[in-house]
C-alpha positions, 0 to 999 in steps of 0.5 A: 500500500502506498498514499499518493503525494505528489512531486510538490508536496515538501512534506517528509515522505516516509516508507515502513518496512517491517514483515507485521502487517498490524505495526506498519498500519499502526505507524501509518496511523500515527503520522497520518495527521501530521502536516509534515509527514507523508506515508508514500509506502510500506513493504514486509520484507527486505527483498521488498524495500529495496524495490520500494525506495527504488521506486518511491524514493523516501526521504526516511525509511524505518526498518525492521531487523527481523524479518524473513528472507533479507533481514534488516542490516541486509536491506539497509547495505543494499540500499545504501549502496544505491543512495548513500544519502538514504535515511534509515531508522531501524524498528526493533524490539532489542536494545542490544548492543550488537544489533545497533552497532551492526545497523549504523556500521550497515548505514543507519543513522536511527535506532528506534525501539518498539517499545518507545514507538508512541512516544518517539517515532515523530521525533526520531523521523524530524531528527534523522530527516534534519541530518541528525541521529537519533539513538536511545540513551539505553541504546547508546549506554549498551554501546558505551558499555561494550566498546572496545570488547572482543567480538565472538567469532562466527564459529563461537556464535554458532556453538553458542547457538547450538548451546541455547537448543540445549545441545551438550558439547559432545553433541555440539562437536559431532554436529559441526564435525570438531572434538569435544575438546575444541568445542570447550576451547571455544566455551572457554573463550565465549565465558571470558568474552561475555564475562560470565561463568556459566553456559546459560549465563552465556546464552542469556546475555548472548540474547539480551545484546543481540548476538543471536535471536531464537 
């Protein structure tokens, strides 16, 4: 669906991409009465909002992280990677560190949560389309908190990932064809990177920051 304005109209036009139909209604509800806010579009995946900047061009684009097919930061690479001035706010339920950083290094300038949606949306579409960012201070702490941090490896992720199904290491270890002793290596070094000291505190503050979703 997209509302029909026309190449005068000098409002900020906004494009909504997330895969919940019920939000994009939402957020189109929500900007519907303003005079400086124009909904020209929404799309539900990631696929489908590089053809919808493509073709209507938004000065602002909110974006979900989590969705089927392209996610998020994909969607976000590829379409600055078609216009590098394109302003993009991702629409997302998690605070986690990991999941903003990787969104503003992919080319988004907001960070908006779920959760705040009522409360900021308006002021954070006016801040980025004005050329400023807009990130949370709970956001922005997480970042700070975290800076500096050694990253897990994509293999230490994908161990912990296996840990979160509830897999035990020598199952983790026939599954991704390694000894089980690799596998408690690569734990050894998931606890000391997170600074915790158990498996099930690895995986919970492996969620809360946004390495991994389930």
């Amino acid at each position: 669906m997209s509302a029909s304005v026309t190449g005068s109209d000098s409002r900020i036009r906004l494009l909504i991409v997330d895969d919940h139909p019920a939000l994009r209604e939402g957020v189109a509800a929500m900007v519907q009465y303003e005079t400086d806010i124009a909904f020209v579009g929404e799309a539900p995946d990631g696929e489908a909002a590089l053809e919808a900047f493509e073709r209507l061009r938004p000065d602002v684009t909110l974006m979900d992280l989590q969705m089927p097919g392209t996610n998020g930061i994909g969607a976000i690479r590829a379409i600055r990677e078609r216009s590098r001035h394109a302003r993009i706010i991702v629409l997302t339920t998690y605070d986690g560190d990991l999941q903003a950083v990787e969104a503003l290094k992919a080319g988004a300038v907001g960070y908006l949560l779920k959760a705040s949606l009522r409360r900021e949306l308006l002021e954070a579409i006016r801040a980025v389309h004005s050329g400023r960012k807009h990130i949370p201070p709970e956001v922005a702490q997480q970042i700070a908190l975290h800076a500096g941090e050694e990253s897990l490896t994509p293999r230490e992720i994908e161990i912990l990932k296996l840990v979160a199904d509830g897999h035990a290491n020598k199952t983790i270890a026939w599954r991704l064809s390694l000894t089980e002793d690799t596998v408690k290596g690569h734990m050894k070094n998931i606890l000391a990177k997170l600074n915790v000291h158990d498996r099930t505190q690895a995986v919970t503050t492996a969620l809360r920051r946004g390495l991994f979703f389930l």
